[in-house]
N, C-alpha and C positions, 0 to 999 in steps of 0.2 A: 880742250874746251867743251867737245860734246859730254864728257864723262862728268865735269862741275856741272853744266844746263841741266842734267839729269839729274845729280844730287841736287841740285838747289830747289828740283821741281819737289823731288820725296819728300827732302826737309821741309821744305813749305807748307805741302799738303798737310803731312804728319802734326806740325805746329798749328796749324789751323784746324783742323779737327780735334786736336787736343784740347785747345782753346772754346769751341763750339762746345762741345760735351761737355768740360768743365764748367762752363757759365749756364750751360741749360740741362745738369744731370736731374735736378728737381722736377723736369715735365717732359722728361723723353721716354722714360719707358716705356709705356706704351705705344710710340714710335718705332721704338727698337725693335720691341716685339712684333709690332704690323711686320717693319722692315722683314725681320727676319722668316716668320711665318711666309711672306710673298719669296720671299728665296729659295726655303726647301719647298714651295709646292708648286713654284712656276714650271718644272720640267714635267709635269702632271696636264698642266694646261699648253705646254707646247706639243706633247704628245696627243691631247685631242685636237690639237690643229690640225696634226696631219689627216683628220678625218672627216675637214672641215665643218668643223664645229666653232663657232662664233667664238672668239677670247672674253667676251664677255659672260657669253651661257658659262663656257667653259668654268670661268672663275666664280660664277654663281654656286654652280652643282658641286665644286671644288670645296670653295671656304664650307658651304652647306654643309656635307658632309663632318669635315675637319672639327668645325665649330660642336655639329652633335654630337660626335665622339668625345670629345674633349668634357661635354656637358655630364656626359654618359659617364664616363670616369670619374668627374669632380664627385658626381651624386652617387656613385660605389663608393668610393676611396676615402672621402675627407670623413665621413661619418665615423667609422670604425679607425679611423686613423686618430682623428680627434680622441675617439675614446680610449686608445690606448697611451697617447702623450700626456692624459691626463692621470691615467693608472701610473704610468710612466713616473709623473711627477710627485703622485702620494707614495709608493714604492721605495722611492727614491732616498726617504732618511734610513729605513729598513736594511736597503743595500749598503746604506755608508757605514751602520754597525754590525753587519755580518764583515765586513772589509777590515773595518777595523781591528773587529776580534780575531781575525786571521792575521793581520797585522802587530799585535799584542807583543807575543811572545818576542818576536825579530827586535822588534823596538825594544824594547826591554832588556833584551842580550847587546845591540849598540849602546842603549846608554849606562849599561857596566860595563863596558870596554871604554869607553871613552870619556868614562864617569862624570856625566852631566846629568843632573838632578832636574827633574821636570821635561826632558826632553818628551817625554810622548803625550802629557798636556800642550805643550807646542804646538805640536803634530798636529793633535786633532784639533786645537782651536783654530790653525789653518787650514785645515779642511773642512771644519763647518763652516770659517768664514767665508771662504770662497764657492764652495759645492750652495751652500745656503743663499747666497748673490746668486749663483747660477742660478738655483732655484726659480726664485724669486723674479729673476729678470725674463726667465721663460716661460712664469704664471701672468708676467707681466703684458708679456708679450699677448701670448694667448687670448688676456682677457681683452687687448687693444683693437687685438684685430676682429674680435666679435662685438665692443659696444664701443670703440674710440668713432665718435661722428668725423672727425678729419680722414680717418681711414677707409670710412666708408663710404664716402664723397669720390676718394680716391680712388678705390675699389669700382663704383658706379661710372664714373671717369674711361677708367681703364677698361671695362666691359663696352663699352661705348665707342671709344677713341681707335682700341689694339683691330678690331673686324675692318674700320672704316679705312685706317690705314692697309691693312692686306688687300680689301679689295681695289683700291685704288693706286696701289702700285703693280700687282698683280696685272691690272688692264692697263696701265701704263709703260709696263719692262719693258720694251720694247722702244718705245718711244726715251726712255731714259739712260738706255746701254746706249743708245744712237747719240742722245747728248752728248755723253760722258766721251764718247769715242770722239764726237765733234771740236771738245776744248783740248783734246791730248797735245801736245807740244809735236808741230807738224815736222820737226827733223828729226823726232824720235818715235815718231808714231806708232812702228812695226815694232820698234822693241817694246814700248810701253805695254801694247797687247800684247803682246807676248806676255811679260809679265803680267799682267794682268788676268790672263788665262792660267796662268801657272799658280796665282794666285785661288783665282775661283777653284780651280782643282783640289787645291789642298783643301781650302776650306768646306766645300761639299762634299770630297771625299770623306773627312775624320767628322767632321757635322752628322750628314745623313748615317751616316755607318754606325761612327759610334755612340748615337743618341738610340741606336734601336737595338746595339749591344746594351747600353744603361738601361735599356725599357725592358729588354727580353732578361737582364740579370736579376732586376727589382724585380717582376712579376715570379720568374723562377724563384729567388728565396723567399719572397713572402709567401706565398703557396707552402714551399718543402718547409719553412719553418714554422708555418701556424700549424699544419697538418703533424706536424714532430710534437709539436706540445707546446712550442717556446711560448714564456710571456712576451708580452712585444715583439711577436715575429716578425705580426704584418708590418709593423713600423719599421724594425731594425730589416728586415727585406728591402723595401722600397729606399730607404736611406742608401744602404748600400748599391742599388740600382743607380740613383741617383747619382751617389759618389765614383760611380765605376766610368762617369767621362770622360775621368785620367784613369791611364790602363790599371790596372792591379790595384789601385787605393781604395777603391769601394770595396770589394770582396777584402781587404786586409784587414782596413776598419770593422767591417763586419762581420770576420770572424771573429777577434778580437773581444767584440761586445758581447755576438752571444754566447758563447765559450763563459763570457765572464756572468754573464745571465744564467745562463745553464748550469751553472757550478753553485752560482748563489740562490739559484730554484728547487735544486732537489739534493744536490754535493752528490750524484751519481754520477761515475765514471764514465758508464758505460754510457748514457746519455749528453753526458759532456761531447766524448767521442764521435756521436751520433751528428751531432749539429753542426763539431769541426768536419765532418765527412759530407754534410749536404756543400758545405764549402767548395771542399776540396772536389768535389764533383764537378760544382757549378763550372771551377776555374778551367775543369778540365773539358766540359762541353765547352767554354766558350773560348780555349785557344786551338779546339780543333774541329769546331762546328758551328757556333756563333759567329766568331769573328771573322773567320773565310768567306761563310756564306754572307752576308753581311756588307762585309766592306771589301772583299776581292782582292784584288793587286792593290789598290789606294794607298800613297802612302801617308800614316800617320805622322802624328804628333810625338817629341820623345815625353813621357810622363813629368818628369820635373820641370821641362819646360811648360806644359801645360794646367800644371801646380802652382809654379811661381806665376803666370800669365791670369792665373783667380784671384791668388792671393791680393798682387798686385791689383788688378782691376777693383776688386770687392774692395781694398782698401783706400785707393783714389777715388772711384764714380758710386760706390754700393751697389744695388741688385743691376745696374745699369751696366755697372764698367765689371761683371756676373758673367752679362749676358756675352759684350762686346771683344771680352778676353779672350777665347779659342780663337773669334777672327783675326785679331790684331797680333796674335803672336803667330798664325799662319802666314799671316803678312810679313812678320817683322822676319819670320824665317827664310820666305822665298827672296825678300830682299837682301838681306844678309849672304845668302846664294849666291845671288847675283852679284853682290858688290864684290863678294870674294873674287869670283870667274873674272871682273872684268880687272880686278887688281893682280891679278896674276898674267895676266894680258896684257898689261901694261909695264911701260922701260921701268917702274921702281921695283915690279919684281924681281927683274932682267937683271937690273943693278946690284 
């Protein structure tokens, strides 16, 4: 019986959270975002307590900080990043006919073997059709978010909304872990924390750790890759920074592109060579010096599971169910743990 009261509690919660975010994914980001920003920076402000330093000052000089940084980056970063997503996008038919004309010949050897006439007019009016929507959807995008007024409402919103929320959970944690601790189901209380410790670990562990592996991977390629010559380093850098949340997929994508950048830039080998090597470095700084120093003992996430846990979120909640995917699948894993240990403990295993 205690074993259902416990599932019945998870199942519930899970469904009701599911529920909540579903019906209000339209105006929580900025919620989520506060939430999450007061997460990683509260062991910041509990460490100036021990010096007793007021939770309040503490969270002041804290978000302070956090927030000019962030400002300080937006105003390096977005300018030159802009500029070359734009290069990016004029470039971009360029690229589709050097590809093509490397593509020519193969095509043209399939369709006298397989003798289908017009196969490689096919070809390419599927690739314009679709490269040319991407295009277009990404000019689209671009220009939305620079003169769409709902956006910008939004955008105003969220600059507003995301600080107000951090600071006032931030001076609250305290008072709100003690809630949470007060409704736990009082014949499973100990285990609950438990889990629930078990919980916070994973999630702060692969969170803090590997957000500053993604930052220190993005800043290293953008750097070795503007400094090499690539077009679109700085971009195709930080993308991959970006992407390197799940272990190995940024740096794969990354090489990937500019290898294909690099080829379609100068068709020098030895260059090509050059930028698969800034790669091949990176990955090799950051499985024997990044990632250790970084995230320690912690243990992670397995990559596909936290592949599928994007994909998934991005496609139920958008930049919301983005953001809230690492947690939920460090969740769904420590419980998953757990239910295994206690079903192995129990007479059906036995049985």
């Amino acid at each position: 019986m205690k074993l259902r009261q416990q599932a019945f509690f998870w199942i519930a919660a899970s469904v009701f959270i599911f529920v909540f975010v579903w019906m209000f994914k339209e105006i929580l980001l900025p919620f989520v975002v506060g939430i999450t920003i007061a997460y990683l920076l509260n062991p910041l402000v509990m460490k100036l307590g021990i010096y007793k330093i007021s939770r309040t000052l503490s969270t002041v000089v804290i978000l302070s900080f956090f927030f000019i940084l962030v400002i300080s980056l937006i105003v390096l970063v977005v300018p030159p990043l802009y500029q070359e997503i734009e290069q990016l996008l004029n470039k971009s038919p360029e690229y589709i006919d050097l590809a093509w004309a490397k593509l020519q010949p193969y095509v043209d050897m399939v369709e006298e073997t397989v003798n289908e006439e017009g196969l490689d007019e096919s070809i390419q009016a599927v690739l314009k059709d679709n490269i040319g929507s991407a295009l277009s959807a990404s000019s689209g995008l671009l220009g939305g978010l620079l003169n769409g007024g709902r956006t910008l409402i939004g955008l105003a919103t969220f600059v507003i909304v995301t600080p107000l929320v951090a600071f006032f959970m931030m001076i609250q944690w305290q008072s709100i872990t003690a809630w949470v601790d007060g409704i736990l189901p009082r014949s499973s209380r100990e285990q609950t924390k438990k889990l629930l410790s078990d919980i916070d670990s994973k999630i702060s562990g692969f969170i803090r750790g590997q957000a500053l592996v993604a930052l220190s991977l993005g800043i290293l390629y953008a750097v070795t890759l503007s400094i090499a010559g690539l077009q679109f380093g700085f971009l195709i850098g930080l993308a991959s920074g970006a992407l390197s949340i799940i272990p190995l997929f940024g740096s794969i994508v990354g090489l990937l592109v500019s290898v294909g950048v690099a080829f379609f830039q100068t068709g020098d080998l030895t260059f090509v060579a050059t930028v698969a090597g800034i790669f091949l470095v990176g990955q090799f700084l950051e499985g024997n010096f990044i990632t250790p120093k970084l995230m320690g003992h912690s243990v992670g996430l397995h990559p596909l599971w936290v592949l599928f846990a994007l994909m998934a979120g991005g496609a139920l909640f958008g930049l919301v169910g983005l953001i809230l995917a690492v947690p939920v699948a460090a969740t769904a894993g420590v419980i998953l743990s757990f239910t295994i240990r206690q079903y192995k403990d129990s007479q059906y295993y036995e049985a």
